[in-house]
C-alpha positions in Angstrom: 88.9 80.8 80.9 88.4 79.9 77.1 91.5 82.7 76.6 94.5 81.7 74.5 96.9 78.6 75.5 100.3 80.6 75.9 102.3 77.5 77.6 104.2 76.8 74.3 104.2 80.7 72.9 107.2 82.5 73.5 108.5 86.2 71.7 112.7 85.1 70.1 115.5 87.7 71.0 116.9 88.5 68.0 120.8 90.2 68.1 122.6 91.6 65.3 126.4 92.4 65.0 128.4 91.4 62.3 132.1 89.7 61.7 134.5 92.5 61.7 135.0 92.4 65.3 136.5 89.3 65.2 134.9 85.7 66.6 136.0 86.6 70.2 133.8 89.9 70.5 131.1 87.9 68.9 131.1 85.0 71.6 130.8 87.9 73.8 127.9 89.1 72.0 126.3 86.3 72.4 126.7 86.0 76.1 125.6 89.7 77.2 122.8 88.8 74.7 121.7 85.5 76.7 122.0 87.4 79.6 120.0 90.2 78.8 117.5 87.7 77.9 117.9 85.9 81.2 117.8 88.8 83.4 114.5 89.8 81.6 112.7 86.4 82.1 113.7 86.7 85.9 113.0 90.3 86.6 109.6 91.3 84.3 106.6 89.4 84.7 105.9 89.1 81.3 103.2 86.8 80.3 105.0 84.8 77.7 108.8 84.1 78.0 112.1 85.7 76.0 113.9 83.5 73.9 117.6 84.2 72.9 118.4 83.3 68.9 121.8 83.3 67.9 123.5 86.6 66.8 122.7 87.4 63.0 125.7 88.5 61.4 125.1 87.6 57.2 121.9 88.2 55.3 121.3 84.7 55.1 121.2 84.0 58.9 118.7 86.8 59.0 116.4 85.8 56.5 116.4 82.3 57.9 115.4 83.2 61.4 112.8 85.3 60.1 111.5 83.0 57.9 111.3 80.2 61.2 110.1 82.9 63.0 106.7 83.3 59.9 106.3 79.0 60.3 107.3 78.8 64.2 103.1 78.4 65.9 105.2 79.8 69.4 106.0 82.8 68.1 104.0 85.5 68.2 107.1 88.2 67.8 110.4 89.2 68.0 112.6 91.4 69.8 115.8 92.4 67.8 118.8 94.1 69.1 121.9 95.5 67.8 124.6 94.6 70.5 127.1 96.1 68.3 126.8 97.8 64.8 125.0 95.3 62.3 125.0 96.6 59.0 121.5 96.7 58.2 121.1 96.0 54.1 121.6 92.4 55.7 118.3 92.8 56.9 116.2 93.9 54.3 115.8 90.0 52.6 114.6 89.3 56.2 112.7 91.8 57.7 110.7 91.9 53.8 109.1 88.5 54.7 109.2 88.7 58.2 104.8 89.0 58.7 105.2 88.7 62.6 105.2 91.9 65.3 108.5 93.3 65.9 110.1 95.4 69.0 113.3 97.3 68.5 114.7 97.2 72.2 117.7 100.4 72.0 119.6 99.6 74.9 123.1 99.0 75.8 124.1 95.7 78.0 125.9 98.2 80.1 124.2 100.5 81.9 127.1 102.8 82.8 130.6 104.1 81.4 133.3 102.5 83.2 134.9 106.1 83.4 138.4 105.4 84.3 138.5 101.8 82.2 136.6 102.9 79.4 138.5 101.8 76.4 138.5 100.5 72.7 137.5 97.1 73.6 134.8 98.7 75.5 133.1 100.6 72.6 133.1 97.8 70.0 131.2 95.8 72.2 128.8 98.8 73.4 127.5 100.4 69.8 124.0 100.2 70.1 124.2 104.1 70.0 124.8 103.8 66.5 124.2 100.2 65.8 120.4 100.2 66.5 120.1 103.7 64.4 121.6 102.1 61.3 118.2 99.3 62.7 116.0 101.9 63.0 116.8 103.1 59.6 116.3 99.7 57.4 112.9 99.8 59.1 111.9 103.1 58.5 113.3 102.3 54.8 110.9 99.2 54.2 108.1 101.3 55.9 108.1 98.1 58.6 105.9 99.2 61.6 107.4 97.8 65.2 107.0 99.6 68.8 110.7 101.1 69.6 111.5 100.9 73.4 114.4 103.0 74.7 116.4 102.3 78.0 118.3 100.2 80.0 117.3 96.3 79.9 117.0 96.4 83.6 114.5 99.1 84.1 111.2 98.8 85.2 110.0 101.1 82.6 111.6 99.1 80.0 109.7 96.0 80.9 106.4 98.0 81.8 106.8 99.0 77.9 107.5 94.9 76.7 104.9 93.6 78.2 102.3 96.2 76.7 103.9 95.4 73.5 103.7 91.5 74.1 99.8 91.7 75.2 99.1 92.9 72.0 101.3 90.6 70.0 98.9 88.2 71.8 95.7 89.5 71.2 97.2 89.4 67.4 98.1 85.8 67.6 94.8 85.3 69.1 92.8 86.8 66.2 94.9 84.8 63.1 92.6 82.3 62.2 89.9 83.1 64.7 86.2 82.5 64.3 83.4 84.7 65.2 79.7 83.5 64.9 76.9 86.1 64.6 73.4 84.6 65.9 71.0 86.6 63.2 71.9 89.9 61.2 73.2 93.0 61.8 70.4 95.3 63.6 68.4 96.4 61.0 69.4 100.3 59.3 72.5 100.8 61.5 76.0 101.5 59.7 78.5 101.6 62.2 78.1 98.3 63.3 77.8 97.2 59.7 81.5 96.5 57.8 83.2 94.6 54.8 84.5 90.9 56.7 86.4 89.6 53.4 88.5 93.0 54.3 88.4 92.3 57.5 89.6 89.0 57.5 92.2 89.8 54.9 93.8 92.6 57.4 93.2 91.4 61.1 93.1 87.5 59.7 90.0 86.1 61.7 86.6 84.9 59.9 82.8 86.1 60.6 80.1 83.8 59.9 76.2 84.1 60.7 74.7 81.4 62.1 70.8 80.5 62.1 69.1 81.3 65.3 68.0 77.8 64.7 71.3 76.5 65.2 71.7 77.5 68.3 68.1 76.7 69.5 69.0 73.5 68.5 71.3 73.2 71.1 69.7 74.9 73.9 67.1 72.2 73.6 69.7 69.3 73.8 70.8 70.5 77.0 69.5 68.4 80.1 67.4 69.3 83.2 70.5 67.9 85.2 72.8 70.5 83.5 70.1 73.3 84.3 70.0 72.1 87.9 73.8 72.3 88.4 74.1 75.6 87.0 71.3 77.4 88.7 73.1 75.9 92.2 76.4 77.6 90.7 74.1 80.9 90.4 72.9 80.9 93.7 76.6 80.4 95.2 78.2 83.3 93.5 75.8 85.7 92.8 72.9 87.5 94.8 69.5 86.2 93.6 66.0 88.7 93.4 63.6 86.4 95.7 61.8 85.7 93.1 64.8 84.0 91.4 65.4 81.7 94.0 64.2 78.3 94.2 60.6 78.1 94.9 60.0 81.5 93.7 57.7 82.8 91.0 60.2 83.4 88.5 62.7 80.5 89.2 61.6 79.5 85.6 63.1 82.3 84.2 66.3 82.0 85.4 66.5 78.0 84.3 65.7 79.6 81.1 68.9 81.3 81.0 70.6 79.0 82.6 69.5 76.7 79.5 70.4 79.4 76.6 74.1 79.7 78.4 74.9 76.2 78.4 73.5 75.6 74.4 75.4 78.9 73.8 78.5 77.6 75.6 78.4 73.8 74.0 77.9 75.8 70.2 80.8 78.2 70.8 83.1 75.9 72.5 81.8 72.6 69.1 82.5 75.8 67.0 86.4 76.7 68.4 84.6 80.4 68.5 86.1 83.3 70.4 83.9 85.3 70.4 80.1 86.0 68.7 76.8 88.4 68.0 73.5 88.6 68.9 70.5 90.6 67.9 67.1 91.8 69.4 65.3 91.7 66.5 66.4 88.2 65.5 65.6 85.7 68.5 63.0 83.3 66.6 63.0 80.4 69.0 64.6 81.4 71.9 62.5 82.3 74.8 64.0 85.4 75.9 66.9 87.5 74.8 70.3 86.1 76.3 71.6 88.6 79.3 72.7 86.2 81.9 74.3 83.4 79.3 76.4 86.6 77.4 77.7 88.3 80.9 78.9 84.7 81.8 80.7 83.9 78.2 82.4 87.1 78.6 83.8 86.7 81.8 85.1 83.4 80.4 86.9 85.5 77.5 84.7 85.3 74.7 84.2 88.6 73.0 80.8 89.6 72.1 79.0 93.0 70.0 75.4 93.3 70.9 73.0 93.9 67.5 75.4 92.2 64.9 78.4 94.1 66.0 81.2 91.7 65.1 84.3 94.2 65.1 83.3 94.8 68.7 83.2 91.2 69.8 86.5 90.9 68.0 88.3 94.2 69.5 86.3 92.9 73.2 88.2 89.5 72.3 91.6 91.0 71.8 90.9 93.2 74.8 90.3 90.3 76.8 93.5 88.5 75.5 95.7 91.5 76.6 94.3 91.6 79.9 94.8 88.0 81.1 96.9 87.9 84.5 95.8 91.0 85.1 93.1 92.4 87.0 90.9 91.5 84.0 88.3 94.6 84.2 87.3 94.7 80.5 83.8 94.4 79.0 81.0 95.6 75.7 80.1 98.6 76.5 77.8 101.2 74.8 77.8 105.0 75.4 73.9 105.4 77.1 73.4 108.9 78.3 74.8 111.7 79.8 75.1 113.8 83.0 75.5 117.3 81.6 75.8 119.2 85.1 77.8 122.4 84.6 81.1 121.9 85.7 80.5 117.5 86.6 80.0 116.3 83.0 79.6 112.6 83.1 78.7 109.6 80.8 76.5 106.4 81.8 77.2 103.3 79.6 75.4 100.6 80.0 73.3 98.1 77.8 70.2 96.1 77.5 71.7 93.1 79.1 74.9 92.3 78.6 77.5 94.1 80.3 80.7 91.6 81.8 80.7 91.0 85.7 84.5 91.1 85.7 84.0 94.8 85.9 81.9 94.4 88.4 82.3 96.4 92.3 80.9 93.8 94.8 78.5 90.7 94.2 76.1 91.3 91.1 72.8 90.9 91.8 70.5 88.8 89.2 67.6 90.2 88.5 64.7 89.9 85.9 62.8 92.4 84.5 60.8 93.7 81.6 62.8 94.4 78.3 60.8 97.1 75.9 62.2 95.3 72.7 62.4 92.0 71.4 59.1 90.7 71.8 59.8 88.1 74.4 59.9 86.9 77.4 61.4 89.3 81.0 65.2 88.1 80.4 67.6 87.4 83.4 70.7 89.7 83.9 73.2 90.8 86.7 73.0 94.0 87.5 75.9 95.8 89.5 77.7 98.9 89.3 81.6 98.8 87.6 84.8 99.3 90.0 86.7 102.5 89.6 89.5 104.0 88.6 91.1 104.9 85.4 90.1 103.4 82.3 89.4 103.6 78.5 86.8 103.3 75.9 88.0 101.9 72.4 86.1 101.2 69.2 86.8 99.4 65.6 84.8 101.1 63.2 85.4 100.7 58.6 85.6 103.6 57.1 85.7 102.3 53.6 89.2 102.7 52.6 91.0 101.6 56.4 90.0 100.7 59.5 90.4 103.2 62.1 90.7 102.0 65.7 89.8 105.2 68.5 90.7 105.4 72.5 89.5 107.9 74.7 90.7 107.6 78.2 88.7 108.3 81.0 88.0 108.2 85.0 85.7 105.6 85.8 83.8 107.2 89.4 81.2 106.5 91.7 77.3 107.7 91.0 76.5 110.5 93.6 73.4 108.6 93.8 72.4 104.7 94.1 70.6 104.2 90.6 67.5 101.4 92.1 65.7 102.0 89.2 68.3 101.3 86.5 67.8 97.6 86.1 71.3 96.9 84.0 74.6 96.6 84.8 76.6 100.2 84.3 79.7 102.2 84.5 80.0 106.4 84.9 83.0 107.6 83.9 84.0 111.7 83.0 85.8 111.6 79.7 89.7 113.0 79.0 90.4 115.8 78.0 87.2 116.8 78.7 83.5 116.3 78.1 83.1 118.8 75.3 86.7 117.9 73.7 86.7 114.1 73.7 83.1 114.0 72.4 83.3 116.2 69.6 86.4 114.5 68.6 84.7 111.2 69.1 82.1 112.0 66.4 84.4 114.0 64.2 86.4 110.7 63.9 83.2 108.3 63.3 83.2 106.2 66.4 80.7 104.1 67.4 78.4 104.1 70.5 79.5 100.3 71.2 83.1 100.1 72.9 85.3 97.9 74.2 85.7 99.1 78.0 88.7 98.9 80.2 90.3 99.7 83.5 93.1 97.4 82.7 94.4 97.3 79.0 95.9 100.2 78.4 96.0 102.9 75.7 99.6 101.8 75.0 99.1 98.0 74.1 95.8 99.0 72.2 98.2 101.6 70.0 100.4 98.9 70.0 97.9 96.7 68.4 97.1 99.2 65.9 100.6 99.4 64.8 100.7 95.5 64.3 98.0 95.4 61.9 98.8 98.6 60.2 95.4 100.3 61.3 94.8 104.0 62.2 94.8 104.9 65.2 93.5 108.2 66.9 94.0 109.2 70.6 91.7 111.2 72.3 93.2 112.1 75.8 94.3 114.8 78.1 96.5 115.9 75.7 93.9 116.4 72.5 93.0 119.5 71.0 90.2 120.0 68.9 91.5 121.8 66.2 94.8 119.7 66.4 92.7 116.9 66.1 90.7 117.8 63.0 93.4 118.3 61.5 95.0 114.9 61.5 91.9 113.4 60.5 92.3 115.4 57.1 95.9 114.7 57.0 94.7 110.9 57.5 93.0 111.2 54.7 95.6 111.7 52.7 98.0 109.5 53.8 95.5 106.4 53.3 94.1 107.4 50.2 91.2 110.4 49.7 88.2 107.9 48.3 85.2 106.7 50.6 85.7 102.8 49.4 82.2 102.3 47.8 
């Protein structure tokens, strides 16, 4: 997997208090604090570990652990915590340069009153009640964005919530100073998939760069009949082969082809340190057919890809990917195709030309080769399977001028009623929350695009948590939406990021 190396990344446990308690309260501080810490390391499978800091008690202290915290490469957040009441103005130094994600945990090291013991000692060193609201406030003050958890440090809940928050602090540390190649242009005359990267890379903090075709044809053509023949015997191990695939067979040629164009795409990205990159149909000068086979494989690997010059896609699919690792890793490109509008069983079929990622895949996909309408070239190679099932999520990146404005509709990913032997693509049918009618309109009301990043395993929560962490919009559409609800906060989003259309 080409996904981020997170052996040396680690999120710091930050505690506040202060010195009125006396330096015996604060040494106790610090121990429930390590504890806490400890007791979250061994009970929440979190994919990066809990560090404990020592307990901030002054302005300076503050500022200088956030400060390590801006140059420290491991960390890609922190967690603070007000054991006891830290006066928060000895934050503000701090948390002003402080430019990694933040969590506010509100919790309380113990979970219940000691009825018949409780006493003074007791509630000094139990204040979070009021502690982490005088926190909450400073925040709110320097108009900081951080994901607030509330509950006990043992709960389940607690560290369901952490991790989401953690997978996108990922995906974030991921993106700063990440690279994104784009094989050719942006599909001629389309504007969603069109956007400004100097913003781009000024608010999310990764670069986009086009690339000739030539470039990578170059490569392709340095890549050796030996390499070919090992990967085409790694095809026919994992993957079902058309017949006339196979060796021997009339189209073997084909699939040697692709075999070629994934590993001169692989040795460009991988030369490159890319995460992710674009193609385009109507720039493929040189290659012999469109890549299919070579972009299904890459993204299984964890590079994120946008078909047509999409790079925000290939950059959210990226992120996506990132947030999903140790899961079940069911995220791929997707693009809204066409609908089932049954009365009463409204349903939508995404698909693409090609490239759709096998990790979403139910069964063994099939690789196929077939005619392709567009591009002028050569029958490319792709799997073809149906997705597994269950719920999931669409997601899409799109510039509206003045912000960027990320949208999540949640859905149930089902079965066809029918097989689909015709349909010569990899696909997914899913039935849309709160509805068909609902979620669409609100869809296009709110300017998303018809290419998504596509999930059954990230989840709403870590991609609103990774909207908060690069101060984005970010709109909801879910069982809870209402139409006219909905509208509305787009016009009040208006205002809030500035009424002008950024041209």
């Amino acid at each position: 997997m080409n996904l981020i190396n997170k052996e040396n990344l680690e999120v710091w446990f930050v505690t506040g208090s202060q010195h009125l308690y006396g330096e015996e309260a604060l040494r106790q501080v610090a121990k429930n604090s390590q504890k806490l810490v400890e007791g979250l390391n061994a009970r929440a499978n979190f994919p990066v570990s809990v560090t404990f800091k020592p307990v901030q008690t002054t302005t300076e202290t503050v500022r200088d652990v956030c400060l390590d915290a801006n140059h420290h490469k491991g960390c890609i957040g922190i967690i603070t915590w007000c054991h006891t009441f830290s006066p928060s103005k000895m934050w503000i130094t701090g948390l002003k340069q402080l430019n990694k994600p933040v969590l506010h945990l509100h919790t309380q090291f113990n979970r219940d009153l000691p009825w018949g013991e409780i006493d003074m000692d007791f509630m000094n060193l139990n204040q979070a009640a009021h502690g982490d609201r005088e926190h909450g406030f400073i925040h709110s003050r320097l108009r900081r964005n951080r994901k607030v958890v509330v509950g006990h440090w043992e709960d389940s809940e607690v560290h369901e919530r952490i991790d989401a928050w953690m997978r996108a602090a990922l995906a974030w540390a991921d993106w700063q100073g990440g690279k994104y190649a784009r094989f050719g242009d942006n599909m001629r005359f389309v504007a969603v998939t069109e956007g400004d990267k100097v913003s781009a890379e000024a608010r999310f903090g990764y670069s986009v760069n086009g690339y000739g075709v030539g470039d990578l044809v170059s490569k392709v053509h340095e890549v050796s009949d030996a390499e070919v023949d090992s990967l085409v015997s790694e095809y026919g191990d994992q993957y079902e082969l058309m017949d006339s695939l196979r060796p021997g067979g009339a189209q073997h040629e084909a699939l040697r082809v692709g075999a070629r164009q994934e590993l001169g795409m692989r040795a460009f990205l991988v030369e490159g340190g890319f995460q992710g990159f674009t193609t385009t149909f109507e720039n493929l000068y040189g290659l012999t057919q469109l890549p299919g086979l070579a972009v299904q494989r890459l993204m299984a690997d964890g590079y994120g890809f946008g078909a047509e010059g999409d790079w925000k896609t290939a950059a959210l699919v990226r992120a996506m990917k990132v947030m999903d690792e140790g899961l079940d890793g069911h995220t791929s490109f997707m693009e809204d195709y066409t609908y089932h509008m049954h009365p009463g069983k409204h349903q939508v079929l995404g698909a693409h030309m090609l490239e759709i990622c096998p990790s979403i895949a139910r069964g063994t996909p099939r690789v196929e080769i077939h005619p392709l309408g567009i591009g002028g070239k050569a029958d490319p190679v792709r799997m073809v399977f149906d997705s597994v099932t269950g719920p999931g999520l669409n997601a899409t990146l799109v510039d509206m001028g003045n912000r960027y404005r990320m949208i999540v509709n949640t859905c149930d990913v089902v079965e066809p009623e029918a097989p689909l032997p015709k349909l010569p693509v990899a696909r997914a049918l899913w039935e849309t929350k709160p509805d068909f009618k609902t979620a669409l309109a609100a869809w296009i009301y709110a300017g998303g695009a018809h290419h998504t990043g596509f999930s059954l395993t990230v989840s709403a929560e870590m991609l609103e948590d990774f909207a908060d962490i690069a101060g984005i919009e970010y709109l909801p559409i879910d069982e809870t939406t209402n139409l006219r609800l909905f509208k509305k906060e787009l016009q009040l989003n208006e205002v809030v990021y500035g009424n002008h259309l950024g041209y």
